[in-house]
N, CA, C and O atoms as a GROMACS GRO file, in nm:
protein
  308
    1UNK      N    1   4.890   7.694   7.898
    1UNK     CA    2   4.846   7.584   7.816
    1UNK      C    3   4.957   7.478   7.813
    1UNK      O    4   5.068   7.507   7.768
    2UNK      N    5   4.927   7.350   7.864
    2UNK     CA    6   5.021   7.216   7.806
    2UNK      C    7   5.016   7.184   7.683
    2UNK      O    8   4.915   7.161   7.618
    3UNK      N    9   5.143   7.182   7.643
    3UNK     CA   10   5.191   7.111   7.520
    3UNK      C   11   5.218   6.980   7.565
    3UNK      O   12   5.297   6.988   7.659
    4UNK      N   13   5.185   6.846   7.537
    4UNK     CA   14   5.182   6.719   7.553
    4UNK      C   15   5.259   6.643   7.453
    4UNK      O   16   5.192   6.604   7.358
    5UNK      N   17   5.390   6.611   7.454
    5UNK     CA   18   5.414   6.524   7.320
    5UNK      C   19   5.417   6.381   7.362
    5UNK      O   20   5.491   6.368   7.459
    6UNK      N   21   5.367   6.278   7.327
    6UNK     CA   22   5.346   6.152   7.329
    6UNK      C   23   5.436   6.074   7.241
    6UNK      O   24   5.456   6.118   7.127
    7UNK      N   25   5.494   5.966   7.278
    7UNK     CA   26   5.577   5.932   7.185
    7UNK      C   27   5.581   5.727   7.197
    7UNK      O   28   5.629   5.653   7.283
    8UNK      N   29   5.519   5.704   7.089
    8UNK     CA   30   5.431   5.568   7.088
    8UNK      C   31   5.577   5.516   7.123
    8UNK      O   32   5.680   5.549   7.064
    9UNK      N   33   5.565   5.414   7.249
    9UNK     CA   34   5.658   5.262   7.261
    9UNK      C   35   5.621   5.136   7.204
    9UNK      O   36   5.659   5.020   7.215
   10UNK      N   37   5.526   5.202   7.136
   10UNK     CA   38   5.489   5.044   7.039
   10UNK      C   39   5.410   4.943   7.132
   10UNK      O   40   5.378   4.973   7.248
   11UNK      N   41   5.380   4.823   7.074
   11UNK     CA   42   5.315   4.711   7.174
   11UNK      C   43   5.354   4.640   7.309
   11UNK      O   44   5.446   4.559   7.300
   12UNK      N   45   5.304   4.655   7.412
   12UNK     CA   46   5.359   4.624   7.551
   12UNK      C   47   5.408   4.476   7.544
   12UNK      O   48   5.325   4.407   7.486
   13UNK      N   49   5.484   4.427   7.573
   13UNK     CA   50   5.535   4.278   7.568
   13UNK      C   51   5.628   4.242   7.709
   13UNK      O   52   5.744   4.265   7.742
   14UNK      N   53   5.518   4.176   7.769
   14UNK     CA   54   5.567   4.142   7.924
   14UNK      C   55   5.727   4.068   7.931
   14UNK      O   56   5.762   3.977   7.857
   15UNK      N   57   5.795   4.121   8.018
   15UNK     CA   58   5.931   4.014   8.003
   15UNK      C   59   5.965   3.848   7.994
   15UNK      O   60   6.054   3.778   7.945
   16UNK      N   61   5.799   3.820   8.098
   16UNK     CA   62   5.819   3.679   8.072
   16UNK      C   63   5.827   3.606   7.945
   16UNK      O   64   5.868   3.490   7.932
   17UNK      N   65   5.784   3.683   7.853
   17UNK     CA   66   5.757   3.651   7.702
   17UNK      C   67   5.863   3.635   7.653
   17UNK      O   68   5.907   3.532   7.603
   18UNK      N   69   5.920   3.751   7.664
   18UNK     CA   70   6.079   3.811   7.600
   18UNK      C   71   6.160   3.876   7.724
   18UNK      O   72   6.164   3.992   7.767
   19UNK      N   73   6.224   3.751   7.766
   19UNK     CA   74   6.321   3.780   7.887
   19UNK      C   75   6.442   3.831   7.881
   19UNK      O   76   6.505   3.795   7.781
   20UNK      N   77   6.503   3.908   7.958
   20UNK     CA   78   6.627   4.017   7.914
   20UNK      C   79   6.709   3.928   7.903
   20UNK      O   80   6.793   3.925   7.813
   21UNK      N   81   6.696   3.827   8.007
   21UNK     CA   82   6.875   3.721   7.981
   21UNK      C   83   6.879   3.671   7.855
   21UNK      O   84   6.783   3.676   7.778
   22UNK      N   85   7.046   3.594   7.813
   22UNK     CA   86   7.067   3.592   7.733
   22UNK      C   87   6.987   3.386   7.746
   22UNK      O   88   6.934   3.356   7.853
   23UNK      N   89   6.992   3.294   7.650
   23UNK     CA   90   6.982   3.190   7.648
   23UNK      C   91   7.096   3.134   7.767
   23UNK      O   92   7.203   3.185   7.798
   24UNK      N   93   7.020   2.988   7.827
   24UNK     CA   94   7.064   2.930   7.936
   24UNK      C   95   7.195   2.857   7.920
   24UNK      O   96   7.277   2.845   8.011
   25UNK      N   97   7.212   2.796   7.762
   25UNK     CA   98   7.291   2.742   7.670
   25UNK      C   99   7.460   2.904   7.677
   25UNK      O  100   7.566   2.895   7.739
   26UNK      N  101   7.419   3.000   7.605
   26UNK     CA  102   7.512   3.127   7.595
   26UNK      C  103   7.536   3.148   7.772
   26UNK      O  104   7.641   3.107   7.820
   27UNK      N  105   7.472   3.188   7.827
   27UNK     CA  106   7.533   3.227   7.965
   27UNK      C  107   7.611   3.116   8.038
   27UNK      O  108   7.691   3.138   8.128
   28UNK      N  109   7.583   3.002   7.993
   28UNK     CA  110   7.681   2.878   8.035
   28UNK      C  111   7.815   2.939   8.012
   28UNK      O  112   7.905   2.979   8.086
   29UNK      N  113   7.796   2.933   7.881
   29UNK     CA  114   7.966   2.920   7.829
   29UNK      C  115   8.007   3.028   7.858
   29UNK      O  116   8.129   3.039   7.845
   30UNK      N  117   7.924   3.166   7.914
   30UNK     CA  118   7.995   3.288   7.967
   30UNK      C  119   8.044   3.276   8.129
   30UNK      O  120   8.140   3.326   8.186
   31UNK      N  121   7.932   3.184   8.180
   31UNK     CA  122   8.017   3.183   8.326
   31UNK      C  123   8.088   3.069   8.316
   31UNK      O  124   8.113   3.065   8.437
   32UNK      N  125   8.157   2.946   8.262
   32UNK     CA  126   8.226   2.856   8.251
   32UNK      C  127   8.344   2.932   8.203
   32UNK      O  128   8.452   2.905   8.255
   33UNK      N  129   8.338   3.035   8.100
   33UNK     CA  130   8.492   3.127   8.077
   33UNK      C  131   8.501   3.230   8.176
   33UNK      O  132   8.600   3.297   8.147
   34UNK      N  133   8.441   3.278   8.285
   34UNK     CA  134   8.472   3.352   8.374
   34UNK      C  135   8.532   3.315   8.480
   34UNK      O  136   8.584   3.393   8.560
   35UNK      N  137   8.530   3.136   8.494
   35UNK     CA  138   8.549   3.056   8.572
   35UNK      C  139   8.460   3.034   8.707
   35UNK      O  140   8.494   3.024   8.825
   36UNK      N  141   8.349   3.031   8.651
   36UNK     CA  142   8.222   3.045   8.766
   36UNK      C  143   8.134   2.968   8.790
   36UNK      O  144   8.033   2.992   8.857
   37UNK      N  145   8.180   2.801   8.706
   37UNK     CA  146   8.095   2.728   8.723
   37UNK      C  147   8.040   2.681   8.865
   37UNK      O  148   7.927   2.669   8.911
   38UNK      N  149   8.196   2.655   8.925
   38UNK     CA  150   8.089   2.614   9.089
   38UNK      C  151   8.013   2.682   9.137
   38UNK      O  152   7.921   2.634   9.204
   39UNK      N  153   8.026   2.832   9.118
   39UNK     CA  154   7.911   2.903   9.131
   39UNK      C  155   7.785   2.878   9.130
   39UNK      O  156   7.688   2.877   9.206
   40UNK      N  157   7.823   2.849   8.974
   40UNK     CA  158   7.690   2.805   8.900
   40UNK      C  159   7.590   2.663   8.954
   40UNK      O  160   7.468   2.664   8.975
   41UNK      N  161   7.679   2.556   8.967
   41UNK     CA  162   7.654   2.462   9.023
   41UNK      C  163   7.607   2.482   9.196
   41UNK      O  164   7.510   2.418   9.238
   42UNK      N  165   7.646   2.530   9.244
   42UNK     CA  166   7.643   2.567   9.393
   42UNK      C  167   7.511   2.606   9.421
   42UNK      O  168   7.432   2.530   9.477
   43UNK      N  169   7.470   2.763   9.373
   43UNK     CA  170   7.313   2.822   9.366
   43UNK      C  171   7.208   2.753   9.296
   43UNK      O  172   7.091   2.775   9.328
   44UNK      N  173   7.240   2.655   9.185
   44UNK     CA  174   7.163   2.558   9.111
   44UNK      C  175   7.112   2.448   9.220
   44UNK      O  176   6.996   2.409   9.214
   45UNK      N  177   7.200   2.398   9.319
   45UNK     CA  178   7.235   2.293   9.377
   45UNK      C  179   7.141   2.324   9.508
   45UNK      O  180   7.035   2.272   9.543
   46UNK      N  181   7.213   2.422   9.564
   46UNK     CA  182   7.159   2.448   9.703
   46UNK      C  183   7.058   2.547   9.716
   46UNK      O  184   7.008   2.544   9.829
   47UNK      N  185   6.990   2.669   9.612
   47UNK     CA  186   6.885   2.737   9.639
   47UNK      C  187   6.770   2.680   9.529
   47UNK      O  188   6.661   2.737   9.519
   48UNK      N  189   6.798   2.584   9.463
   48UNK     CA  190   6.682   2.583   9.372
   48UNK      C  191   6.663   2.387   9.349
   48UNK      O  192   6.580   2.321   9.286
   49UNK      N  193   6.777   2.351   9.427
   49UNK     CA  194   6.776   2.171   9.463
   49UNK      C  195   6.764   2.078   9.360
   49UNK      O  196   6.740   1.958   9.374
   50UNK      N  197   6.788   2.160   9.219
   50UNK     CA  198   6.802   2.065   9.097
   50UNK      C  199   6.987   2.070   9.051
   50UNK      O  200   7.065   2.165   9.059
   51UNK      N  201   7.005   1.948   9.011
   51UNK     CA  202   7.133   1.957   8.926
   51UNK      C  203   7.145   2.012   8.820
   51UNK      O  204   7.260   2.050   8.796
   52UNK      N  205   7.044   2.039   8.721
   52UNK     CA  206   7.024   2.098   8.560
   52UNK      C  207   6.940   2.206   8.569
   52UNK      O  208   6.829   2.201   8.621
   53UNK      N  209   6.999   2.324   8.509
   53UNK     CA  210   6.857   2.432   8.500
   53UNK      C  211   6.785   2.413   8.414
   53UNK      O  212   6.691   2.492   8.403
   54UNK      N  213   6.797   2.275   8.292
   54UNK     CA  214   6.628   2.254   8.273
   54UNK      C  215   6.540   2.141   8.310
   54UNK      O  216   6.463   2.071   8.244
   55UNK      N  217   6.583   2.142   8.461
   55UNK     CA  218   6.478   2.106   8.544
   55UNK      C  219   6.401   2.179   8.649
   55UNK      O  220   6.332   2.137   8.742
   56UNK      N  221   6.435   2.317   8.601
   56UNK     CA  222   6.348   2.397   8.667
   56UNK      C  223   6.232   2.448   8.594
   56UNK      O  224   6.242   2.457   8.471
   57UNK      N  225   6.108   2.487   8.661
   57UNK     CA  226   5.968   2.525   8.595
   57UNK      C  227   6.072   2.706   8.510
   57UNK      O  228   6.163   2.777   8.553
   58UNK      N  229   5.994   2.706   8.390
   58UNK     CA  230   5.996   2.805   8.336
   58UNK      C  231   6.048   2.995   8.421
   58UNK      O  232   6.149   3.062   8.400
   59UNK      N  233   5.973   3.011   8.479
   59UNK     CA  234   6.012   3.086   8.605
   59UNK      C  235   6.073   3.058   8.669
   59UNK      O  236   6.179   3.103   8.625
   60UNK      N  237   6.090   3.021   8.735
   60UNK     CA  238   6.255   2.947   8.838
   60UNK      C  239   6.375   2.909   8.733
   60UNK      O  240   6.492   2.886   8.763
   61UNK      N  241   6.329   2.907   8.628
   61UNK     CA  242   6.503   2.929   8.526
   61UNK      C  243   6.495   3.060   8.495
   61UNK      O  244   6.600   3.122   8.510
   62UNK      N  245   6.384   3.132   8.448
   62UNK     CA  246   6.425   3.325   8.391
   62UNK      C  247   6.470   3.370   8.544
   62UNK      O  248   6.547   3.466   8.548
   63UNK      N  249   6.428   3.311   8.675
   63UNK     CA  250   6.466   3.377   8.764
   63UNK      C  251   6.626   3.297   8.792
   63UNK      O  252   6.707   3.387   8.813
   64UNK      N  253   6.676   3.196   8.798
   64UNK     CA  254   6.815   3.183   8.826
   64UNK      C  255   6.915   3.224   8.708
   64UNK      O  256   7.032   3.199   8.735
   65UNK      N  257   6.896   3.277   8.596
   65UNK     CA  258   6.957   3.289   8.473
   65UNK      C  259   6.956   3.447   8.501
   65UNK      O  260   7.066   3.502   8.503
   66UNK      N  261   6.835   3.531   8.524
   66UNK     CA  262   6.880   3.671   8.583
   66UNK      C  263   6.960   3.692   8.695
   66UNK      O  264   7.008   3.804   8.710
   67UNK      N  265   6.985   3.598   8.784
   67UNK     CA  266   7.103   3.572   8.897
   67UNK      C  267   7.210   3.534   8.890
   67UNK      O  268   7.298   3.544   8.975
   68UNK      N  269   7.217   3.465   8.744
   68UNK     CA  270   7.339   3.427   8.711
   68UNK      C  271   7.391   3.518   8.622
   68UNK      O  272   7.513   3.530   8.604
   69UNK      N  273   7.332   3.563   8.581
   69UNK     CA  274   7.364   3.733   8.475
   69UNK      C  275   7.428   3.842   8.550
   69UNK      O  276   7.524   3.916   8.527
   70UNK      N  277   7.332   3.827   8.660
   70UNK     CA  278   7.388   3.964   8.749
   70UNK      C  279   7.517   3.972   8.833
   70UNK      O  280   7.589   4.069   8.854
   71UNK      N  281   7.531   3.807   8.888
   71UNK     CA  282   7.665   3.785   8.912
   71UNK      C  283   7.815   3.783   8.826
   71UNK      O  284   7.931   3.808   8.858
   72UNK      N  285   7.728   3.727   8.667
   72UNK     CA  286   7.869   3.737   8.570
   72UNK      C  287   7.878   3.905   8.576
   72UNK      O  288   7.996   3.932   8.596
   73UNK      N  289   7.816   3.999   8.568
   73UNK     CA  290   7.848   4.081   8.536
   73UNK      C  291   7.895   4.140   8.612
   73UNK      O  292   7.968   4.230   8.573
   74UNK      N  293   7.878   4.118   8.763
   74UNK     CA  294   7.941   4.166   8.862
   74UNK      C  295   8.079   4.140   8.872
   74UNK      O  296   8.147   4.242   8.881
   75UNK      N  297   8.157   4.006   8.875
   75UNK     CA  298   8.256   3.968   8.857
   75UNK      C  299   8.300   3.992   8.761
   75UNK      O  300   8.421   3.984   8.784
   76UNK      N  301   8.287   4.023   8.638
   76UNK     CA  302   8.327   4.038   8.480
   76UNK      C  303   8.354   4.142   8.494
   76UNK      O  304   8.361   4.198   8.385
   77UNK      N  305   8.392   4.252   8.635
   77UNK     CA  306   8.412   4.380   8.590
   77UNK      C  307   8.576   4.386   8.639
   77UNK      O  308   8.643   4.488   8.619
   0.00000   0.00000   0.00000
């Protein structure tokens, strides 16, 4: 006989809603103190062809802000 324990995660809430990165504003000032702005500027510049990330559509900023997350954290180690 299975014993089944279920254990509620509560209401599903897609990431686009509630995105893991931190605000576009906070991760600035985390890769500007890591010293990573050209970075920043560089992949802004040359893979996504805007100067400001809020001139990118909604998705194309949760997606360069999770790229820019993954790199601070890579270097931040």
């Amino acid at each position: 006989m299975h014993h089944t324990f279920h254990k509620s995660l509560g209401a599903y809430v897609p990431e686009h809603v509630t995105p893991a990165t931190m605000s576009s504003v906070k991760l600035k000032t985390a890769v500007d103190a890591a010293n990573l702005t050209e970075m920043w500027d560089m992949i802004l510049t040359l893979d996504y062809h805007v100067s400001n990330v809020n001139e990118l559509p909604h998705e194309r900023r949760d997606e360069f802000l999770n790229v820019m997350s993954l790199l601070l954290q890579a270097f931040d180690r």
